[in-house]
LOKOL-78169 format. One record per residue (C-alpha): x, y, z; residue in three letters. Coordinates in steps of 0.5 Angstrom, whole numbers, padded with zeros to 4 digits, always signed. Example, Ala and Ser with C-alpha at 12.3 -4.5 7.8 and 13.67 -1.06 7.14 Angstrom:
<recs>
+0025-0009+0016Ala;+0027-0002+0014Ser;
</recs>
This chain:
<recs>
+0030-0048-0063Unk;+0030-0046-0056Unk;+0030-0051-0050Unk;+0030-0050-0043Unk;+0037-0053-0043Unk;+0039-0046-0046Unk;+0039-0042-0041Unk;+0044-0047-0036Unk;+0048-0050-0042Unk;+0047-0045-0048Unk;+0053-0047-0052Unk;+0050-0055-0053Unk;+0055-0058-0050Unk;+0051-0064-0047Unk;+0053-0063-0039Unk;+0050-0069-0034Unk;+0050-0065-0029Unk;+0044-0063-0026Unk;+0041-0057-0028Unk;+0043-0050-0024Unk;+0036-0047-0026Unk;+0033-0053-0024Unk;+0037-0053-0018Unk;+0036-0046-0016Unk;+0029-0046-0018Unk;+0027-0051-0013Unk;+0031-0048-0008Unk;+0027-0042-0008Unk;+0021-0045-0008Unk;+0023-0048-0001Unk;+0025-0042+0001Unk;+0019-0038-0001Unk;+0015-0044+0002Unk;+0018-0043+0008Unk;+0017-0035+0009Unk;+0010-0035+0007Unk;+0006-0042+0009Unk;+0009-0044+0016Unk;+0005-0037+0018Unk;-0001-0039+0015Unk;-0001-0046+0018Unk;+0000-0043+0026Unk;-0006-0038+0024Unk;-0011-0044+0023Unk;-0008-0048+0028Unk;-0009-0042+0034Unk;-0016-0041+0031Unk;-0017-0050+0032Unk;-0012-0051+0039Unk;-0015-0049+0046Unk;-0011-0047+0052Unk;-0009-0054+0054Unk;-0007-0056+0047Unk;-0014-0059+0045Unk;-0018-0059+0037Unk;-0023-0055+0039Unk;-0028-0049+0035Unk;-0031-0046+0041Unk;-0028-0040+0038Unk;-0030-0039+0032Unk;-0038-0041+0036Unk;-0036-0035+0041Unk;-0035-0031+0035Unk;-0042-0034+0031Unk;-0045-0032+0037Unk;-0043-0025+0039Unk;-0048-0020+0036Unk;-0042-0016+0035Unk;-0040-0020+0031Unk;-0045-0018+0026Unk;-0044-0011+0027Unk;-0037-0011+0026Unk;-0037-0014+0020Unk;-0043-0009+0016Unk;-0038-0003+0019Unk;-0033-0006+0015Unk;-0036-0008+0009Unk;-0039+0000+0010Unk;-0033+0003+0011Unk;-0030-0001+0005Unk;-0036+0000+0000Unk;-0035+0008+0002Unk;-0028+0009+0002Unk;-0028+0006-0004Unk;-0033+0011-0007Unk;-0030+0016-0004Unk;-0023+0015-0007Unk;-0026+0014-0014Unk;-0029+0019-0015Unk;-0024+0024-0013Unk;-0018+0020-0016Unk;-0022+0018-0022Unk;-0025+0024-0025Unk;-0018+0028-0023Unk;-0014+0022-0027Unk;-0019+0024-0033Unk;-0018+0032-0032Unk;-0011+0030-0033Unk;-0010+0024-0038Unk;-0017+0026-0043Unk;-0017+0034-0042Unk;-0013+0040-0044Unk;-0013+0043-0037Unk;-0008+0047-0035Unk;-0003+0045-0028Unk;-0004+0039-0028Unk;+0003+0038-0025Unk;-0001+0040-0018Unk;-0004+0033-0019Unk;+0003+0029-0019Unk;+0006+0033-0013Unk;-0001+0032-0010Unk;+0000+0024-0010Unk;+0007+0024-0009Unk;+0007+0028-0003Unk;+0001+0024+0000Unk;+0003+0017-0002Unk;+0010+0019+0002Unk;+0007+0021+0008Unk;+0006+0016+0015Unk;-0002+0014+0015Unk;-0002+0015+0023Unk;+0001+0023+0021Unk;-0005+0023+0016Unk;-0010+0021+0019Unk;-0007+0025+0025Unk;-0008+0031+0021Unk;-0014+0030+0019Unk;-0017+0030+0026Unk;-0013+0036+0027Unk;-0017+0040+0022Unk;-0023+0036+0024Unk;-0024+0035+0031Unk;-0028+0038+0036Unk;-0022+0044+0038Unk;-0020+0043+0030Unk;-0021+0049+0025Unk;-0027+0048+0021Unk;-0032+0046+0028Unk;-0029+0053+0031Unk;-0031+0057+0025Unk;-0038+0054+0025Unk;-0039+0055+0033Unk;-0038+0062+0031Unk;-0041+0063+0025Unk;-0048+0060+0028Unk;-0046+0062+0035Unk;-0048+0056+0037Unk;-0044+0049+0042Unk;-0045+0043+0036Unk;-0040+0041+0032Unk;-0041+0042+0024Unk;-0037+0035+0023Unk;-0036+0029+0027Unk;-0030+0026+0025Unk;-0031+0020+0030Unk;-0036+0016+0026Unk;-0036+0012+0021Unk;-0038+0018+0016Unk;-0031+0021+0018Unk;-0028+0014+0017Unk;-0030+0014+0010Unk;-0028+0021+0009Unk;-0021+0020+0011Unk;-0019+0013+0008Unk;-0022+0016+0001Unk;-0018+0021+0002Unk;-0012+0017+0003Unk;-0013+0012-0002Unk;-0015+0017-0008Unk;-0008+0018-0010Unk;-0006+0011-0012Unk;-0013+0011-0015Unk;-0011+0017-0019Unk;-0005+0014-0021Unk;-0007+0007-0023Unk;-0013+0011-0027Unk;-0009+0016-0031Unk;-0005+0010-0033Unk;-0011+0006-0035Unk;-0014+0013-0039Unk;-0007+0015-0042Unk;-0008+0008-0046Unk;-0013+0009-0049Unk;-0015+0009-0056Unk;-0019+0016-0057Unk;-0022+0014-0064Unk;-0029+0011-0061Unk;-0029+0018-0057Unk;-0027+0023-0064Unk;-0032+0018-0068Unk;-0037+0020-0062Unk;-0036+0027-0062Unk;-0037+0027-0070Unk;-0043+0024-0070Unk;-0046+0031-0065Unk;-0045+0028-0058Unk;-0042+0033-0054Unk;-0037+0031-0048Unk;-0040+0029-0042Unk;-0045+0024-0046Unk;-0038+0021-0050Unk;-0036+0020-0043Unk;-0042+0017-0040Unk;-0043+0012-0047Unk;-0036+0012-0049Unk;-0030+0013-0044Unk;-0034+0009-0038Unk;-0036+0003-0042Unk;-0029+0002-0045Unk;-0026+0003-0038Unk;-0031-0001-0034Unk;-0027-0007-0032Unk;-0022-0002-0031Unk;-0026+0002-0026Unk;-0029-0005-0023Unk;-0023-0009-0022Unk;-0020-0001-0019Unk;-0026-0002-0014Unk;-0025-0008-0012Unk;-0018-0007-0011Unk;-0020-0001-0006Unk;-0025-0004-0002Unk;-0020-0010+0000Unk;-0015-0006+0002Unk;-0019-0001+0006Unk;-0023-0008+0009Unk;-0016-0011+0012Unk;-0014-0003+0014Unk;-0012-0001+0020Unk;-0009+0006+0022Unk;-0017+0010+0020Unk;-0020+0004+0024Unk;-0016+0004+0030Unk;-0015+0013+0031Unk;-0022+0014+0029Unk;-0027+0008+0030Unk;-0024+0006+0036Unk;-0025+0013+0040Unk;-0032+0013+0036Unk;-0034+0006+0038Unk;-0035+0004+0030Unk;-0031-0003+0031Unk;-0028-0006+0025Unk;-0026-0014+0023Unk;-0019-0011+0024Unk;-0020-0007+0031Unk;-0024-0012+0034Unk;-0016-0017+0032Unk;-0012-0011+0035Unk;-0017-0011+0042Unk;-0017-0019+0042Unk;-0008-0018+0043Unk;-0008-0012+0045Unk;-0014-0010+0051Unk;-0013-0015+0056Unk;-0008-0019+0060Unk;-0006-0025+0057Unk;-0008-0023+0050Unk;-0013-0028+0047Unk;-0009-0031+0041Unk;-0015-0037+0040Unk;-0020-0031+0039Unk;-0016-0027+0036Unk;-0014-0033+0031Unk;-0021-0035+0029Unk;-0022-0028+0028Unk;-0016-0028+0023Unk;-0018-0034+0019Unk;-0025-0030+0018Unk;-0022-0024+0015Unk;-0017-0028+0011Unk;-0023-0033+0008Unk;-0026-0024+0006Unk;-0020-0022+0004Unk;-0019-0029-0002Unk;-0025-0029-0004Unk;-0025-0022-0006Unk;-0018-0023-0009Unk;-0020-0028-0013Unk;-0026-0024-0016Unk;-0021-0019-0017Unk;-0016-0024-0021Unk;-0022-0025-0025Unk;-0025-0018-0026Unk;-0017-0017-0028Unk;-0017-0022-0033Unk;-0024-0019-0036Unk;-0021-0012-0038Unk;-0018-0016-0044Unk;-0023-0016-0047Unk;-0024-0009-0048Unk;-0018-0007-0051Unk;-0017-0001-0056Unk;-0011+0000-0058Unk;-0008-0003-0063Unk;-0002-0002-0068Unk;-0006+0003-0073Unk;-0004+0010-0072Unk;-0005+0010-0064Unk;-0004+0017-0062Unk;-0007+0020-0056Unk;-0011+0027-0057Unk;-0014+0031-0050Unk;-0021+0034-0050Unk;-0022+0041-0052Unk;-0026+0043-0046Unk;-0025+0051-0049Unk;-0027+0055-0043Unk;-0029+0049-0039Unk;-0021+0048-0038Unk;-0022+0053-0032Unk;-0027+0049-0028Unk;-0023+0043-0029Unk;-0016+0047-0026Unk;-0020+0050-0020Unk;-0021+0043-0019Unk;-0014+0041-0019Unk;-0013+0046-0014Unk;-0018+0044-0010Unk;-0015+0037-0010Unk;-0009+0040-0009Unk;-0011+0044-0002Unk;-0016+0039+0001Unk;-0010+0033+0000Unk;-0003+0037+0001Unk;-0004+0044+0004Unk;-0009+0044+0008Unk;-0006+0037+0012Unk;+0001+0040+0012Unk;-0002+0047+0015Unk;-0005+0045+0020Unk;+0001+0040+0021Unk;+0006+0045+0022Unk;+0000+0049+0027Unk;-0001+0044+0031Unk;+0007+0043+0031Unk;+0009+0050+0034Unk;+0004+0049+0040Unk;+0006+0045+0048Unk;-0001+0044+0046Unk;-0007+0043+0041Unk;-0011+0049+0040Unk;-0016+0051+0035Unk;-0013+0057+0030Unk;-0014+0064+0032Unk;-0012+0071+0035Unk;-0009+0069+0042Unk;-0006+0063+0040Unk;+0000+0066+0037Unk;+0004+0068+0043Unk;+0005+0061+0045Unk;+0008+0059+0038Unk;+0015+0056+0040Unk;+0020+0051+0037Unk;+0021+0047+0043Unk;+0018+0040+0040Unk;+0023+0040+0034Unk;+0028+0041+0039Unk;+0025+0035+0043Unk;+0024+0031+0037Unk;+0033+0033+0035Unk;+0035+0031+0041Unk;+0032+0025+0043Unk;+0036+0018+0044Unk;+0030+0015+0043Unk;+0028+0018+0037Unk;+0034+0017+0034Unk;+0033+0009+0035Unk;+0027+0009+0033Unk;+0030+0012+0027Unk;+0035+0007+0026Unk;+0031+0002+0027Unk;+0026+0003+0022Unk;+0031+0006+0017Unk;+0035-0002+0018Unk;+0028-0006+0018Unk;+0025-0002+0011Unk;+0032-0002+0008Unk;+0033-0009+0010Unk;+0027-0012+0008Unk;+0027-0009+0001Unk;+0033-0011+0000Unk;+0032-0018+0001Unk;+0025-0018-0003Unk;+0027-0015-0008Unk;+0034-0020-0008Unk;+0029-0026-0007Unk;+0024-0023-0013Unk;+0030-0021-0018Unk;+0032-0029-0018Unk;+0023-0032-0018Unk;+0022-0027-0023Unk;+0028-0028-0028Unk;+0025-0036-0028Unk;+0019-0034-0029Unk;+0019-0030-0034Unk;+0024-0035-0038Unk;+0019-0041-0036Unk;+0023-0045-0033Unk;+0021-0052-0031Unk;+0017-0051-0024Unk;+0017-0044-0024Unk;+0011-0043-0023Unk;+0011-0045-0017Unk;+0015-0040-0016Unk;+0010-0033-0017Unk;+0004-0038-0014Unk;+0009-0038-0008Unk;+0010-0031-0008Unk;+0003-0028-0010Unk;+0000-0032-0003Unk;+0002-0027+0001Unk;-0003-0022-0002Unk;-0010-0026+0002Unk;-0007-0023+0008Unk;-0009-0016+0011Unk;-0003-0013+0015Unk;-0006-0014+0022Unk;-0008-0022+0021Unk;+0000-0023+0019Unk;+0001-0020+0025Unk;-0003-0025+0029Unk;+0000-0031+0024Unk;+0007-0029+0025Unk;+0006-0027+0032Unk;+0004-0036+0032Unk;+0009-0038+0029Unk;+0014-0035+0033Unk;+0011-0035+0040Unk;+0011-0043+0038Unk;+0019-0043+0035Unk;+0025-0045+0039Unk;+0029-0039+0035Unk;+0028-0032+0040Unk;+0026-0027+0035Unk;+0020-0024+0038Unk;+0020-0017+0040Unk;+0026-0015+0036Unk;+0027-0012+0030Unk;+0028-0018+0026Unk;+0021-0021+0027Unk;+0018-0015+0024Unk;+0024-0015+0018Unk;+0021-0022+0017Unk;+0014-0021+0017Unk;+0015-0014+0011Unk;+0018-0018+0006Unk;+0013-0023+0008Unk;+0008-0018+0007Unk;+0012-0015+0000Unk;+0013-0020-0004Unk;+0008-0019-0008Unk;+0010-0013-0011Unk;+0018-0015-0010Unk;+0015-0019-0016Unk;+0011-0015-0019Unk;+0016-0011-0021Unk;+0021-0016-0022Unk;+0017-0020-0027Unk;+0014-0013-0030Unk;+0022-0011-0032Unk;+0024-0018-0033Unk;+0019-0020-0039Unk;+0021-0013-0043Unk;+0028-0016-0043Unk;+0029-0021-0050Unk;+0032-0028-0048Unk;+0036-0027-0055Unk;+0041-0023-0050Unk;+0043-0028-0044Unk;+0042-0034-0051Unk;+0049-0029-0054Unk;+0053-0029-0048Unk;+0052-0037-0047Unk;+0054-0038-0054Unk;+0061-0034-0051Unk;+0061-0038-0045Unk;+0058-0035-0040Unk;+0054-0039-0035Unk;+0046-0038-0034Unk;+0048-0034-0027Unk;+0053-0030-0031Unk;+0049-0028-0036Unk;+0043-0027-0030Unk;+0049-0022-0027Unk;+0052-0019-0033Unk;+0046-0018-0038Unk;+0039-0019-0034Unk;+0041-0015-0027Unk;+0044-0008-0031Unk;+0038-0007-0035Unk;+0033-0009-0030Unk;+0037-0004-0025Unk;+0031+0002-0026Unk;+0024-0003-0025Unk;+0029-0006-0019Unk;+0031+0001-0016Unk;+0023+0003-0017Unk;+0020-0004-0013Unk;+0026-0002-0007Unk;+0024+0005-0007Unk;+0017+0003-0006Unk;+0018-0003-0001Unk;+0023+0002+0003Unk;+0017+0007+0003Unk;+0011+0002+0004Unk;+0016-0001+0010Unk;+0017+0006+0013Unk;+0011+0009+0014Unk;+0006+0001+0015Unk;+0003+0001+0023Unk;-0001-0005+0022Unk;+0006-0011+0023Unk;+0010-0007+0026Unk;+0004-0005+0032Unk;+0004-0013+0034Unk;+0010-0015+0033Unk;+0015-0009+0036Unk;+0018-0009+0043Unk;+0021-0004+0047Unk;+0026-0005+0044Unk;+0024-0005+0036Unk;+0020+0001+0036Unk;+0018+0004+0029Unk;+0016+0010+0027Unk;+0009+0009+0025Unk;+0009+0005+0032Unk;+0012+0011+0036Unk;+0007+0016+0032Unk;+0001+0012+0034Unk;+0003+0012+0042Unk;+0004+0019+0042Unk;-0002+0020+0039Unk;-0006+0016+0044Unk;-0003+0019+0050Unk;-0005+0026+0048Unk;+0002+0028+0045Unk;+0000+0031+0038Unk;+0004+0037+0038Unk;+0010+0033+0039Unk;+0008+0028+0034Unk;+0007+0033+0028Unk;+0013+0035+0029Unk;+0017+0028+0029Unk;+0012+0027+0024Unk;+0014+0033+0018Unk;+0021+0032+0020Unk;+0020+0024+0018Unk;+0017+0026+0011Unk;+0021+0031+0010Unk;+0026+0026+0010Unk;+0022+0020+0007Unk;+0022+0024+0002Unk;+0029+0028+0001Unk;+0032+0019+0001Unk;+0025+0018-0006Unk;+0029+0024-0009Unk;+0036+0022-0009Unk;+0036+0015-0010Unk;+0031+0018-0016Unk;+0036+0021-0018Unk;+0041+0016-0017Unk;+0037+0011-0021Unk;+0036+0015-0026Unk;+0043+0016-0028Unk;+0045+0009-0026Unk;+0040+0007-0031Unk;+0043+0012-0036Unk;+0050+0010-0035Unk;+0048+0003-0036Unk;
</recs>
């Protein structure tokens, strides 16, 4: 019988000394405690001290009776519920296209999402004011059209808030979805169709009720992360006056001298205790999927719907997809690019087309900074996450005694939006004898904060399909639990760990919401550089950094692709 002994003594040669796993298991738990509770703690403290060190709630009553309070709080659970339709919608019915149907060129829906998720959401965004703004190309055809002054679309309002964050979050909706859809069990659906119900009433009766807890749980997913976003809500609704939880915590930092930290902090505490209610809801309606699982061992093989001439349709939709999420963002952005200033499509603007932004861009000292700031911060941070999870995962999935604490500790992470942890690190730095602040170790510090939980996700997720039978064989030849950790674990979890690098690296590269409180001159990033140049009008430029930055992103996702993929070969 295997005991927890197995793994720091697996050949039973009754050592008394302390167990090594025990050891290190406590041990991280110290360290992860120190990285995610000491934020926690100066957050709520800030909310509860005044300016002269008293206990005190006055800020949390200024915020009760600020009617604002109450306005910024129905925009966020719109805007949330909204973006959250949009991207199902969208994101949903093309994953369905692509998992359940026989439409052809479906490959435009994988280039579409991975192209999108590697894009900044500042450049995004930008694009889409690009295209939607007052001088952008859809209000200037319509001007012409009716020959009127009104635009046809005000991006700069809430509607146009939902719209853009929709859009930005379909492509992972897409992806969780077609992972949901290309697991199920078709039989239920064919005994449907065999009994005359046609496509659409087998998918209204059959495949929703089937992936309603799914569908629910993705939902909810959506409407927290667009809750705690940050980069729509600042670059749309602040020039609209739509003000948001998180905007409101931006202006309370970021719009007068001093900052307000109390204000800031309340506010902070408020969206936290949004955010972990929500996520509890989640973890329940997570749980509940279970219960509606259809695939079982007996002849499980997935078969498309044959749509026949309905296939067509289904394909213009992709493209559609396609052209809306991809091309018509990356037009306007290599338009605007070529421009010294932004100007809607036409005729006579064809003269001023120049490269002068590029060559701007290239030969920058401060761009090239900024470049190895954000290369060093991202690759930095998702090192260290990915290190620290590889270690909290391996124990527990191997149950060790404590280890529980262990995935808590890293999970906690997950309640905190990206501008509250800004503001909780920002506290707790602020209040540390250690000079950090305004370098780009703070901002290092607060991504593997924020990353944890993914880091761990992928970390467990490889480390459970690795039967322990393999590391018990190299006890039993002497290796110690570490050796086999190193020589057995590590070699075969290289892909799930190279994929939660990759994914940490990307997230690290393009985030606005950390980095916007916690850089200094110094430590500018990317996403940092691209928001300053876009709020002080210079968005040509800023389409010209931010393609070439893509471009790179996306150059780095292909080859460590590549490498990953021989390396696990190899192995």
């Amino acid at each position: 019988m295997t005991t927890d002994r197995t793994l720091s003594d697996p050949a039973g040669r009754g050592s008394t000394s302390v167990d090594p796993t025990r050891l290190a298991t406590w041990g991280l738990a110290a360290v992860l405690a120190a990285l995610v509770l000491p934020p926690l703690v100066f957050l709520v403290q800030g909310s509860l001290t005044g300016t002269e060190g008293e206990i005190t709630l006055r800020y949390f009553r200024r915020i009760f009776a600020d009617r604002r309070l109450f306005e910024s709080v129905a925009n966020s659970a719109l805007f949330a519920f909204g973006s959250a339709a949009v991207a199902l919608l969208f994101g949903g019915f093309i994953a369905w296209i692509v998992e359940r149907t026989n439409t052809p060129l479906k490959a435009l829906a994988y280039l579409t999402t991975v192209i999108s998720l590697g894009t900044p959401y500042v450049l995004y965004v930008s694009a889409w004011l690009f295209l939607l703004g007052k001088a952008g190309p859809v209000n200037a055809l319509w001007r012409q059209w009716t020959g009127g002054t009104d635009a046809l679309v005000n991006v700069y309002s809430l509607g146009g808030m939902i719209m853009v964050e929709g859009f930005l979050w379909s492509p992972l909706v897409f992806l969780l979805m077609a992972a949901t859809l290309r697991n199920a069990n078709p039989e239920l659906e064919e005994a449907a169709r065999m009994s005359g119900a046609g496509v659409w009433e087998t998918i209204r009766r059959i495949t929703l009720r089937l992936s309603l807890p799914a569908l629910l749980a993705l939902a909810l997913l959506v409407f927290i992360r667009a809750l705690e976003g940050f980069e729509v809500p600042a670059l749309i609704g602040l020039p609209g006056r739509v003000n948001v939880l998180t905007t409101d915590i931006f202006l309370d930092m970021n719009a007068q001298v001093p900052p307000d930290f109390g204000h800031a902090s309340a506010y902070s505490v408020l969206l936290l205790a949004m955010v972990s209610a929500l996520l509890y809801f989640y973890g329940r309606l997570s749980k509940s999927a279970e219960r509606f699982a259809t695939i079982t061992g007996k002849g499980f093989r997935p078969r498309p719907f044959d749509l026949g001439r309905g296939r067509f349709a289904t394909a213009a939709v992709l493209i559609l997809n396609f052209i809306l999420l991809l091309v018509a963002p990356t037009l306007i952005l290599v338009w605007a690019s070529l421009l010294p200033f932004y100007q809607t499509i036409r005729a006579s603007a064809f003269h001023l087309l120049t490269l002068h932004n590029y060559q701007v861009v290239l030969a920058s000292t401060h761009y090239l900074e900024l470049l190895r700031n954000t290369l060093a911060i991202a690759a930095g941070a998702a090192t260290v996450t990915m290190a620290l999870t590889l270690v909290a995962g391996w124990l527990a999935a191997r149950r060790q005694r404590g280890a529980w604490a262990l995935d808590q500790l890293a999970m906690l992470p997950l309640v905190f939006p990206g501008i509250v942890l800004g503001v909780a690190v920002m506290q707790l730095f602020l209040n540390s004898p250690v000079p950090l602040y305004g370098t780009i170790w703070i901002i290092m510090w607060a991504f593997v904060i924020r990353y944890l939980p993914y880091g761990m996700r992928y970390s467990y997720a490889g480390m459970i399909q690795i039967h322990r039978e393999l590391e018990e064989a190299a006890g039993v030849s002497g290796a110690t639990a570490f050796e086999g950790l190193r020589r057995i674990v590590v070699p075969l979890l290289t892909p799930a760990l190279a994929a939660g690098w990759l994914f940490i690296f990307l997230l690290g590269a393009r985030v606005l919401s950390l980095p916007i409180l916690l850089a200094g001159p110094s430590s500018q990033t990317m996403a940092v550089a691209m928001y300053d140049l876009w709020s002080n009008g210079q968005g040509p430029e800023l389409a010209a950094l931010g393609l070439l930055w893509t471009a790179l992103m996306t150059a780095i996702a292909c080859i460590f692709h590549v490498f990953s993929r021989r390396n696990a070969i190899a192995t």
